[in-house]
Phi, psi and omega in degrees: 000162201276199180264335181279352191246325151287353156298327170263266187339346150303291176277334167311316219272328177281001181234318142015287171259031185261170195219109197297085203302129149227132176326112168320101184255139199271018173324136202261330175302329201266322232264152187309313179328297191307300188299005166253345200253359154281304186315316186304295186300306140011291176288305162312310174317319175291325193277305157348308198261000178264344164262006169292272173347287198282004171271321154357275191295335170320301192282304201265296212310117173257089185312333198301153168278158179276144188304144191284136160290168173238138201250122192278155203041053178250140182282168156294221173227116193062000000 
């Protein structure tokens, strides 16, 4: 081998077991605050709309069924 290839072969093998600083970053976006204060809004929103909904149905919602017409000239059935 040249000299130059042992030489890289050196410092690989020495950078190898170095352990690669990456930098903290203070981004309010990145931060443990931000990802709870979505979960939250998140959950409110869902849960909001599911009790909107069951107030719907509760309040507004009209279950009766319409009345069956009644059909004139007809035989009975049996």
């Amino acid at each position: 081998m040249s000299a130059p290839t042992l030489n890289l072969a050196a410092i690989v093998k020495e950078a190898k077991d170095e352990e690669i600083q990456v930098p903290k970053s203070n981004d309010f976006f990145e931060s443990k605050t931000f990802r709870l204060l979505t979960l939250v809004l998140y959950m409110g929103g869902v849960s909001g709309m599911g009790l909107t909904l069951a107030m719907y149905y509760l309040f507004i919602w009209d279950s009766r069924m319409p009345p069956l017409p009644i059909f004139k000239h007809t035989h009975p059935i049996g």
